[in-house]
C-alpha positions as CSV (number, residue, x, y, z in Angstrom):
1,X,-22.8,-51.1,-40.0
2,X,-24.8,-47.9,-39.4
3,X,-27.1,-50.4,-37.8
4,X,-24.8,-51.6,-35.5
5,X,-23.7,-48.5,-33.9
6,X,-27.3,-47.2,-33.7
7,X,-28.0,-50.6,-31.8
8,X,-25.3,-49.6,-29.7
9,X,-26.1,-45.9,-28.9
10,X,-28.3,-45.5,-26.0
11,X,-29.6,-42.5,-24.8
12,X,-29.5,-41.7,-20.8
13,X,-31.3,-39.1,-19.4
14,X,-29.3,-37.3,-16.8
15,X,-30.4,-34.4,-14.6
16,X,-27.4,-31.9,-13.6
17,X,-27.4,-29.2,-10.7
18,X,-25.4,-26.5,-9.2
19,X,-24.1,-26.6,-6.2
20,X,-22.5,-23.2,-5.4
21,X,-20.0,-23.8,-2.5
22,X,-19.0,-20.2,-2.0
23,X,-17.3,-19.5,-5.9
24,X,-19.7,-16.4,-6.9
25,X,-18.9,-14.7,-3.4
26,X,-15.5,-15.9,-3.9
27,X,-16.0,-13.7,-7.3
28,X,-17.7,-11.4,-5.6
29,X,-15.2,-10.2,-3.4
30,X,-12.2,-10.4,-5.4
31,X,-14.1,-8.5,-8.0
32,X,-14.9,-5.8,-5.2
33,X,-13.8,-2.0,-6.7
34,X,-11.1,-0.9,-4.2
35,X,-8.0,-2.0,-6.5
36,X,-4.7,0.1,-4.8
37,X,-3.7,1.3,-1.9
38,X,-1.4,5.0,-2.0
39,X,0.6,5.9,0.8
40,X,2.8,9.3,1.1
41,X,2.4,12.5,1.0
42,X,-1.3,12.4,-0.6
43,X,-4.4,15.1,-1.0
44,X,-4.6,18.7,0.6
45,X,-1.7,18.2,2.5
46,X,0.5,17.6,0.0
47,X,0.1,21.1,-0.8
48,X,0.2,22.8,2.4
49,X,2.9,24.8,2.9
50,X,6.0,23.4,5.0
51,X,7.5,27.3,5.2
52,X,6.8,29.9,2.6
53,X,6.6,28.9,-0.9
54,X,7.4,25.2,-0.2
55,X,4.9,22.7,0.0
56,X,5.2,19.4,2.3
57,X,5.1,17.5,-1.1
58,X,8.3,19.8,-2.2
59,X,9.9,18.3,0.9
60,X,9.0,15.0,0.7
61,X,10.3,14.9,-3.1
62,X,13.4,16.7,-2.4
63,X,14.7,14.1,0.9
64,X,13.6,11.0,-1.4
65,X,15.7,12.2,-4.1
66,X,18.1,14.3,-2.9
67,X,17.5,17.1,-5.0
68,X,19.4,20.3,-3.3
69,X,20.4,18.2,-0.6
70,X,21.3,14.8,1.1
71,X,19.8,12.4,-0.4
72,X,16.9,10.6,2.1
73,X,14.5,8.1,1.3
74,X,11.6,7.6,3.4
75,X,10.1,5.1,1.2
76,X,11.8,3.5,-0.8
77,X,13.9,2.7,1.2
78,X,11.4,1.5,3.9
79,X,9.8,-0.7,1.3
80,X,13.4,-2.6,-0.3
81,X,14.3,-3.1,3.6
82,X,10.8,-4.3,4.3
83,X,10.2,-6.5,1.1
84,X,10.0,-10.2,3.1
85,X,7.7,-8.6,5.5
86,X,5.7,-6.4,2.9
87,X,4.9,-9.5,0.9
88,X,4.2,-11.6,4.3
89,X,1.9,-9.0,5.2
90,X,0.1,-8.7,1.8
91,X,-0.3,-12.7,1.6
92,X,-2.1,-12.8,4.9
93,X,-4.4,-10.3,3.9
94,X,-5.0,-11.4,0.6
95,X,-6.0,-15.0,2.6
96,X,-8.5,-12.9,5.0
97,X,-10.3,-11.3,1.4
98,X,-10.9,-14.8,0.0
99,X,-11.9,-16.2,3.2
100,X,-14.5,-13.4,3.5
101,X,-13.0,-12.3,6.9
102,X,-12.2,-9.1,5.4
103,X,-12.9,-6.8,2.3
104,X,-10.6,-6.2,-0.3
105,X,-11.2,-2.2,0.7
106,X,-10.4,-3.1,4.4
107,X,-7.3,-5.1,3.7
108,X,-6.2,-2.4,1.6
109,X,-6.7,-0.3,4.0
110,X,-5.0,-2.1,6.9
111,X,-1.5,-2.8,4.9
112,X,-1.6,1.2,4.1
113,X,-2.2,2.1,7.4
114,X,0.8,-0.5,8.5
115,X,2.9,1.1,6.0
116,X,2.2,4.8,6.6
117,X,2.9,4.3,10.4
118,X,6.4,2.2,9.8
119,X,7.4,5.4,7.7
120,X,6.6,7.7,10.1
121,X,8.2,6.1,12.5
122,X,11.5,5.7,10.6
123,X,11.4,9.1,10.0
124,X,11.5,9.8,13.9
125,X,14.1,7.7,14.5
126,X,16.6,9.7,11.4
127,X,17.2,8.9,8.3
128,X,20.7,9.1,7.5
129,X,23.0,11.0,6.6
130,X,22.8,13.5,9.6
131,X,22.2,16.9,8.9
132,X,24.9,19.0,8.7
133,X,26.1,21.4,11.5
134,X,24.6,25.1,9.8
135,X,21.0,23.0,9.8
136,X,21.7,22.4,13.2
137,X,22.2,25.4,14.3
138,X,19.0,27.1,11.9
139,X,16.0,24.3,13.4
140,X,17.6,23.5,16.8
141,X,17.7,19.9,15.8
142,X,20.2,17.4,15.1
143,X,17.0,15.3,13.3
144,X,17.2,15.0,9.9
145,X,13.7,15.9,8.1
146,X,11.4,17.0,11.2
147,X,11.5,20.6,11.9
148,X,7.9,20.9,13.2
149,X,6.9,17.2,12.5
150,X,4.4,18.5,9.9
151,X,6.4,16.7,7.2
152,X,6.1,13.0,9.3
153,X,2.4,13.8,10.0
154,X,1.5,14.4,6.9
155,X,2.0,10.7,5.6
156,X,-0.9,8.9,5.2
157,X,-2.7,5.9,2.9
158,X,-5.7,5.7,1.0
159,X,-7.7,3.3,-1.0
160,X,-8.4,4.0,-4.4
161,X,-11.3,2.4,-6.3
């Protein structure tokens, strides 16, 4: 029997090559080290100071949460009203990265920049509730959180690697 199957058995000789059709810079690029994007109130102006003893990151905590006052989200709720198009957004660039288009870095950079200028403008058009009559009357505007616009210009994005 052990005959037969030797009999059987033949041996083929086959060559094999690689044919890389883009996969390692496919690799490549998704392995690239920019991995998030931030956007807020980020660096050294987060801790400038908005008026004495408060810092521009104070404020910006403060309206998201309401802490001592109204309660007015500048991001989060920009991002649950903006979900469809944040995810639209992010698919497109993701597309651009594996078609080698773009970097991972610049489509980071280009969906914070997107969503740091959204913000800001929401915040120039008011954020509900309005403020209230004695805050009014103290900044001469009826615009809730921009006194001297340094809170709206601080916002900004940044890759992080």
């Amino acid at each position: 029997m052990a005959s037969r199957i030797a009999q059987q058995v033949r041996v083929v000789s086959a060559s094999v090559r690689s044919v890389d059709r883009g996969a390692n810079a496919l690799k490549a690029r998704l392995k690239a080290r920019a991995k998030t994007v931030e956007v807020g109130v980020l660096g050294v102006k987060a801790g400038e100071e908005e008026s004495p003893g408060v810092t521009v990151a104070d404020v910006a905590t403060w309206a998201e949460y309401g802490l001592g006052q109204p309660q007015r989200s500048w991001l989060r709720d920009w991002i649950e009203e903006n979900q469809p198009q944040v995810e639209t957004a992010m698919r497109a660039e993701s597309d651009a990265v594996l078609k080698g288009t773009r970097t991972k870095a610049q489509a980071l950079a280009r969906l914070g920049l997107w969503i740091q200028g959204a913000i800001q403008e929401r915040i120039a058009a008011g954020i509900e509730p309005p403020n209230a009559d004695s805050t009014i009357d103290r900044k001469g505007s009826s615009k809730p959180l921009i006194d001297k616009g340094q809170f709206r210009s601080s916002i900004s994005s940044r890759v992080t690697e």
